[in-house]
KEFIPA-832486 format. One line per field, with one value per residue (C-alpha): chain; residue number from 1; x, y, z. Coordinates in Angstrom, 2 decimals, always signed. Each point is the difference from the previous one (the first is absolute). Last residue first. Layout:
N
mol c(A  ...)
seq c(NUM  ...)
u c(X  ...)
v c(Y  ...)
w c(Z  ...)
REM end
This chain:
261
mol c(A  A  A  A  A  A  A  A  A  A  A  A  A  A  A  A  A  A  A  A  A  A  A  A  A  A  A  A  A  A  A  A  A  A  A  A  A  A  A  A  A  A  A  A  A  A  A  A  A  A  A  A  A  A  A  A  A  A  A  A  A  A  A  A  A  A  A  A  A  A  A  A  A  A  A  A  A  A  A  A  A  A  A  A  A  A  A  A  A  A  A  A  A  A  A  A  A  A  A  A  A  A  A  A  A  A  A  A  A  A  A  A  A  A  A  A  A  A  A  A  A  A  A  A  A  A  A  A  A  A  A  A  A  A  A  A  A  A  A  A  A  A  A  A  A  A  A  A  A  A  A  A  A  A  A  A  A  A  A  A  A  A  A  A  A  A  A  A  A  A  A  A  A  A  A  A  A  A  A  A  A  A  A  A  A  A  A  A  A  A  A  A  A  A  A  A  A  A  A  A  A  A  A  A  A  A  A  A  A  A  A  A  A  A  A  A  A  A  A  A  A  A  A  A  A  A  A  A  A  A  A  A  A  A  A  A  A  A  A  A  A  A  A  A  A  A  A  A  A  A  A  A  A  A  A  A  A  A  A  A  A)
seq c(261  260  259  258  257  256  255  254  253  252  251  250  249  248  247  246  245  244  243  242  241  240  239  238  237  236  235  234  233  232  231  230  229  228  227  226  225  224  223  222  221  220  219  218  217  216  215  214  213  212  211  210  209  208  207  206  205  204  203  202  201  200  199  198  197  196  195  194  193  192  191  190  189  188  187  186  185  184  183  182  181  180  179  178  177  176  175  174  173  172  171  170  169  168  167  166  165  164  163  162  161  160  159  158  157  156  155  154  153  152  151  150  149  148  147  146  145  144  143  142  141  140  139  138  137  136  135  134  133  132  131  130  129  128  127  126  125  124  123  122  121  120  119  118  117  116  115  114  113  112  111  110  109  108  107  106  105  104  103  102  101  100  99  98  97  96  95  94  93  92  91  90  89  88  87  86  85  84  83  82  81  80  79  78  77  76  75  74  73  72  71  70  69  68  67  66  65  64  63  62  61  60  59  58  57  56  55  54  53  52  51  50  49  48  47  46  45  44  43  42  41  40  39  38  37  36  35  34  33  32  31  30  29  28  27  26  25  24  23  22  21  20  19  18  17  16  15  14  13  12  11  10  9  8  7  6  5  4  3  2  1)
u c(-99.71  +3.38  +0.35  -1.09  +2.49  +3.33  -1.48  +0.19  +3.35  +1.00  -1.91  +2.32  +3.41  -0.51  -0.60  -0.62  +1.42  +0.05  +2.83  +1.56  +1.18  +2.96  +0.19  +2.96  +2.31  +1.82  +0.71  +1.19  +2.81  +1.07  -0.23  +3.04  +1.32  +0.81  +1.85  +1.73  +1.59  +0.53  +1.50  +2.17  +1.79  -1.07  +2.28  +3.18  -0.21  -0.18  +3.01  -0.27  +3.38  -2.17  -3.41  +3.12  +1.19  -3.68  -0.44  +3.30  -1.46  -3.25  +1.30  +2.58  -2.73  -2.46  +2.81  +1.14  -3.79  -0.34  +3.25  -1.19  +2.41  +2.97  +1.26  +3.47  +2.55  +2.50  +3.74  +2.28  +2.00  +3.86  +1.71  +3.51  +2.37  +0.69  +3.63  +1.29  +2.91  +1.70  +3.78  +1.11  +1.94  +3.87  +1.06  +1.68  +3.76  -0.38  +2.30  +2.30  -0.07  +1.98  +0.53  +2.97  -0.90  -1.15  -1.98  -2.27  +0.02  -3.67  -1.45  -0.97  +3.39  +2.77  +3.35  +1.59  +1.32  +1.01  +3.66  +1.05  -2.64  +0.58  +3.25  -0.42  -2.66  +2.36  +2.72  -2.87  +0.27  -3.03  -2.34  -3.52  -2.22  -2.59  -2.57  -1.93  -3.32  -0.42  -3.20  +2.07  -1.77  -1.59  +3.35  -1.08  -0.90  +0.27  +3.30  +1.58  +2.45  +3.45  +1.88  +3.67  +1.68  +3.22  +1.46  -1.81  -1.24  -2.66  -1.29  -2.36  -1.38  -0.81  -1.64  -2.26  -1.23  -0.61  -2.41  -0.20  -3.11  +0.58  +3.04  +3.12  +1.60  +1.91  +1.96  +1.80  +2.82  +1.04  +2.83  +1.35  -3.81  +0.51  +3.38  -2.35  -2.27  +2.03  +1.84  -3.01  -1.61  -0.90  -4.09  -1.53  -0.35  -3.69  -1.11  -0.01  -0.24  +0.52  -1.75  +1.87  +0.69  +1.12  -2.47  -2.92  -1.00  -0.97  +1.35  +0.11  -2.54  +3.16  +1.13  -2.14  +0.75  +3.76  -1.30  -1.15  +3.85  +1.14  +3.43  -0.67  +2.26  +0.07  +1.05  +0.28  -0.64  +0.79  +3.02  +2.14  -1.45  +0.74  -1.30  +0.80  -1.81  +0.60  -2.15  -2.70  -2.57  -3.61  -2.76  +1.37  +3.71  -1.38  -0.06  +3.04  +2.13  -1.02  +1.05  +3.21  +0.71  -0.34  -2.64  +1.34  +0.38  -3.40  -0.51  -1.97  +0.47  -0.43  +1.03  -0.87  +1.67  -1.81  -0.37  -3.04  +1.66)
v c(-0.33  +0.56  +1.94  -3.85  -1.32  +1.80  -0.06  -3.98  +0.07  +2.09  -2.58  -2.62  +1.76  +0.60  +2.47  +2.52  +3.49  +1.22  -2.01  -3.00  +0.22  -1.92  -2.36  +0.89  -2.88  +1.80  +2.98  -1.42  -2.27  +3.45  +1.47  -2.93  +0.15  +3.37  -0.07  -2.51  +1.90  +2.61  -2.44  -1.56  +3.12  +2.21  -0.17  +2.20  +2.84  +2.48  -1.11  -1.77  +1.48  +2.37  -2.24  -2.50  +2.54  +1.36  -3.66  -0.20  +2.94  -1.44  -2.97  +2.10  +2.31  -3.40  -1.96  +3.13  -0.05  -3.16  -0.06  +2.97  +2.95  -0.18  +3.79  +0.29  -0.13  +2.95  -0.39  -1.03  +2.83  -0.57  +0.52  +1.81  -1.11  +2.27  +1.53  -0.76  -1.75  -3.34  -0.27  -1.59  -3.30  +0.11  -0.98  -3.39  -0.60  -2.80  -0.06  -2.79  -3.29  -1.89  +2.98  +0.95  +0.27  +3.30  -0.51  +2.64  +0.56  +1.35  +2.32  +2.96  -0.78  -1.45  -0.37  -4.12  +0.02  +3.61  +0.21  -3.85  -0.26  +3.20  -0.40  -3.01  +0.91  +2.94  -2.37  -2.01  +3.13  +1.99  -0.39  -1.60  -0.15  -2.85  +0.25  -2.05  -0.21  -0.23  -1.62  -2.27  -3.48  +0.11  +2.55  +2.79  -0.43  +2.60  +0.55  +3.89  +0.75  +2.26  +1.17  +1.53  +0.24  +0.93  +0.99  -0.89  +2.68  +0.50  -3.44  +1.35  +3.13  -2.94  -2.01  +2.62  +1.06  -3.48  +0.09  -1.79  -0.80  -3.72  -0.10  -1.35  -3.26  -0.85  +1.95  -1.65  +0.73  +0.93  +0.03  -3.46  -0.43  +2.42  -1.28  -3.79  +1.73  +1.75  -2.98  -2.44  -2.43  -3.01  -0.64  -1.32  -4.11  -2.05  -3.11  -3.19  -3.55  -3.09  -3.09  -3.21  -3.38  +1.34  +3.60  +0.34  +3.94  +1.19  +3.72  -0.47  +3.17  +2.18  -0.44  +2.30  +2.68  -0.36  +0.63  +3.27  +0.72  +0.15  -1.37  -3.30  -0.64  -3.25  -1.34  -3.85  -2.15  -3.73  +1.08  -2.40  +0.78  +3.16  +1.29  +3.88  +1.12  +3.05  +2.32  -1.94  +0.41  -0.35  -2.62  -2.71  +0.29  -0.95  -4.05  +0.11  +1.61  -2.70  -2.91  +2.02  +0.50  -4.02  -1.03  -3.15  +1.44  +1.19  +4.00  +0.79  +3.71  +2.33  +3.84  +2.41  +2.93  +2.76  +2.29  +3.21  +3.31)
w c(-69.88  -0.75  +4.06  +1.03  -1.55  +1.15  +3.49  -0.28  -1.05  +3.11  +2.30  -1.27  +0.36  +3.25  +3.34  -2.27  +0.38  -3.27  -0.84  +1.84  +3.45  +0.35  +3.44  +2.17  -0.11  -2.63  +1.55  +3.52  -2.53  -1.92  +3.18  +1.13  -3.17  +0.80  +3.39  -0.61  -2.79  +1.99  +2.91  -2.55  -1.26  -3.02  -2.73  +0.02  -2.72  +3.22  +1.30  +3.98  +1.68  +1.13  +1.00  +2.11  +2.13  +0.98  +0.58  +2.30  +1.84  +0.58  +1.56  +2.16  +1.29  +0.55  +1.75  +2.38  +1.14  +0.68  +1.82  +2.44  +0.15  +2.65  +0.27  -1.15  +2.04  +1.12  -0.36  +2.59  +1.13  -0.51  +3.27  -0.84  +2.92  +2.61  +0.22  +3.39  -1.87  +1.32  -0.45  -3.12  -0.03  +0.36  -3.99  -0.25  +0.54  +2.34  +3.25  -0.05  +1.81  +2.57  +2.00  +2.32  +3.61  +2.00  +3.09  +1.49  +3.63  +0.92  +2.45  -2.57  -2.20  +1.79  -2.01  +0.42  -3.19  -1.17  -0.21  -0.62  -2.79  -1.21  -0.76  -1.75  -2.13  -0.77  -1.28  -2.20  -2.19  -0.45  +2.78  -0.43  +3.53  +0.60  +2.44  +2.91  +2.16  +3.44  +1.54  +2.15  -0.56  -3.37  -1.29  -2.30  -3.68  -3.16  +0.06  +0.32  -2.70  -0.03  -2.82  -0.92  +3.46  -0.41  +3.62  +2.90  +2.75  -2.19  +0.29  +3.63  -2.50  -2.74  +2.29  +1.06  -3.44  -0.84  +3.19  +3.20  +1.50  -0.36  +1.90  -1.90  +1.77  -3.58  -2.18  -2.89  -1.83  -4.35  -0.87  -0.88  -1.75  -2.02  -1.54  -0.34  -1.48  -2.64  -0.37  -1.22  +2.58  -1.32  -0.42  +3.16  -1.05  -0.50  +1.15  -1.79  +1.93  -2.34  +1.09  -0.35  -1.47  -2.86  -0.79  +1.75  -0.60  +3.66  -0.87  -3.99  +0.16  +1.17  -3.50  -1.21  +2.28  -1.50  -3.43  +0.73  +1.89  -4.15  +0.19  +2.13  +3.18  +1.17  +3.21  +0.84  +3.24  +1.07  +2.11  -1.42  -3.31  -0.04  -3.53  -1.03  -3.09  -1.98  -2.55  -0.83  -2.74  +1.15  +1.45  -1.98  +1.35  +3.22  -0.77  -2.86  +2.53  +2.67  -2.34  -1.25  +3.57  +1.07  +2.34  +1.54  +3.83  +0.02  +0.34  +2.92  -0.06  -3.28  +0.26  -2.28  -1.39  -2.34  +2.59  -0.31  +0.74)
REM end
């Protein structure tokens, strides 16, 4: 659970707690604030704990004639913690080969166990790890501290104390399958084709595209037309042959008077 209390150190003797309300009280609304100005410190507790990560960016905020320091609060303990807590022991000196299993046949000999949990770290010097066991009455903690402290298990005493902390409520993680995972086969590429040739299939496809679409009252596109005047232009350079096969106009005139005669 996230805490909505923060802390601020280096308070200056003339900072009033309206003055220092008014400062924090722009990051979020505030639920209580506790000034000691003696010991130059003040807690504040916001109601959303959102707003008390904000404030923690006033850490090196000058305010007076000093720097405030900000640093952020555990969250209160509620009852139900605090009753699990009072039952609930610790179990250090535990060998790293032992099991869960084990433990549990050694804390049989105590009455009203209700969970057990190995921790996830051994000892840098010894190599032994530790535990926490959950009874359910803090009168069976007891018991089994005085009954069990001390109890060797594969060469080792462990040592019972009561715990500062409870044992979380979360789900025990799966144990690991032997099932294979599914291994998706990647699919087969295409064969690589030569760009040029790629370009001229997907220019002539577009034109094919473009001839349907293309209806057939449409007038002809540039390239036709183009295509025409320039003939029309070849045509017309070519030199006409006038009739009778001549090679002018002149010489055909003549012919026409000479067949008179």
């Amino acid at each position: 659970m996230a805490s909505a209390i923060v802390k601020v150190t280096n308070v200056s003797q003339f900072v009033e707690e309206d003055k220092l309300r008014k400062l924090f009280a722009h990051l979020g609304e505030i639920k209580s604030l506790a000034l000691k100005t003696s010991a130059h410190e003040c807690t504040i507790e916001y109601v959303k704990p959102s707003d008390a990560l904000l404030a923690l960016q006033l850490d090196g905020e000058p305010f007076y004639d000093r720097a405030l320091a900000v640093e952020s609060l555990p969250a209160p303990l509620d009852e139900d913690q605090l009753a699990r807590i009072a039952r609930t022991a610790r179990i250090d000196n535990v060998p790293a080969s032992v099991t869960l299993e084990q433990l549990r046949q050694v804390f049989a000999q105590a009455d009203g166990v209700r969970r057990m949990r190995l921790g996830n770290g051994t000892d840098e010097t010894t190599g032994l790890g530790y535990a926490y066991v959950e009874f359910t009455s803090p009168e069976f903690q007891k018991r089994a501290l005085a009954k069990l402290d001390g109890m060797a298990v594969e060469g080792e005493r462990l040592k019972l104390s009561p715990s500062r902390i409870a044992i979380s409520k979360g789900k025990a993680p799966r144990p690991p399958t032997d099932e294979p995972k599914s291994i998706q086969s990647p699919r087969p590429r295409a064969p690589s084709h030569d760009r040029r040739t790629r370009s001229r299939s997907r220019s002539r496809s577009r034109g094919h595209v473009r001839d349907r679409l293309r209806s057939p009252d449409a007038p002809p596109r540039r390239d036709d037309d183009s295509r025409r005047s320039g003939a029309t232009r070849r045509r017309s350079r070519s030199p006409r042959s006038p009739a009778g096969g001549y090679e002018d106009d002149r010489e055909y005139e003549r012919s026409k008077r000479s067949r008179k005669f």
